[in-house]
C-alpha positions in Angstrom: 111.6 111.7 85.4 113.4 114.4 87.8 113.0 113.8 91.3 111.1 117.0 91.7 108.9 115.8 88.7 108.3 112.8 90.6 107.8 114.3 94.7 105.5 116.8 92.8 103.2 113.7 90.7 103.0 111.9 93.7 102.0 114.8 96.4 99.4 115.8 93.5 98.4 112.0 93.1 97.7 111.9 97.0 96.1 114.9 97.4 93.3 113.7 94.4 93.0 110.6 96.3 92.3 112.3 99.9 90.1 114.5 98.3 88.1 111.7 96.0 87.9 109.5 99.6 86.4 112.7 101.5 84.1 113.9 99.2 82.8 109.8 98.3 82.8 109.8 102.2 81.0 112.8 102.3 78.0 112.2 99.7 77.6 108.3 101.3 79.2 106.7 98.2 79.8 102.9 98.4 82.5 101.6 95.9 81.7 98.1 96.8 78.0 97.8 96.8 78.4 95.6 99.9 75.9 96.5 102.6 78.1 95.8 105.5 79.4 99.0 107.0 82.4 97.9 108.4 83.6 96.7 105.0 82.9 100.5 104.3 85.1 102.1 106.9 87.8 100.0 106.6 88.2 100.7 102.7 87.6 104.0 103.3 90.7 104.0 105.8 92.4 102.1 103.6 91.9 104.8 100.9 92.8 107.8 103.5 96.0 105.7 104.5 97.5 105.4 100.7 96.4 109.1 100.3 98.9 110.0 103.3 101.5 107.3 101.7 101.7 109.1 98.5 101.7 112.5 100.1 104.5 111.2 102.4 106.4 109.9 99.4 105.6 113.2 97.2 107.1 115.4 99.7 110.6 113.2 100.7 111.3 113.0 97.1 110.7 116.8 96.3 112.8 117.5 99.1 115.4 114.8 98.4 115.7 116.1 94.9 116.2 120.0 96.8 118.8 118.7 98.6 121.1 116.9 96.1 121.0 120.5 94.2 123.4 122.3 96.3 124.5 125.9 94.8 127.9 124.8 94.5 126.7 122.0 92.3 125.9 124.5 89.3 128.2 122.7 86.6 127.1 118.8 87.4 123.1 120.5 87.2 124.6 121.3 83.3 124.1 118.7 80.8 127.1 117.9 79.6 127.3 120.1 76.2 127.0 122.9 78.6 130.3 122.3 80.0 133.3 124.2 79.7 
């Protein structure tokens, strides 16, 4: 998997998360069943914490994969049938 493949998979991957947390958040949805509330909040932070890890990780890989493509670098981005 490209690198930019990969940032992109995991912003996307965060974002659903984020989104699933916030509207579950939102509509009172318990994932546990458990009726204490703090056990609530702290999966929910839990939840919004990963969402932010993947996002993090999404976006330093997209832009890790920008930078090792320099435009200098056209011939090694070639396979290696495509070169002269």
């Amino acid at each position: 998997m490209r690198g930019s493949t990969l940032g992109t998979f995991l912003l996307t991957v965060g974002l659903l998360v984020g989104v699933a947390a916030g509207v579950a958040l939102t509509l009172g949805f318990d994932p546990t069943q458990l009726p204490p509330q703090l056990v609530k909040v702290a999966l929910y932070k839990i939840t919004f914490l990963a969402a932010g890890g993947l996002i993090a990780a999404g976006a330093i890989v997209r832009r890790e994969s920008r930078a090792s493509r320099s435009p200098g670098d056209a011939a090694a981005a070639r396979g290696p049938a495509e070169r002269p």
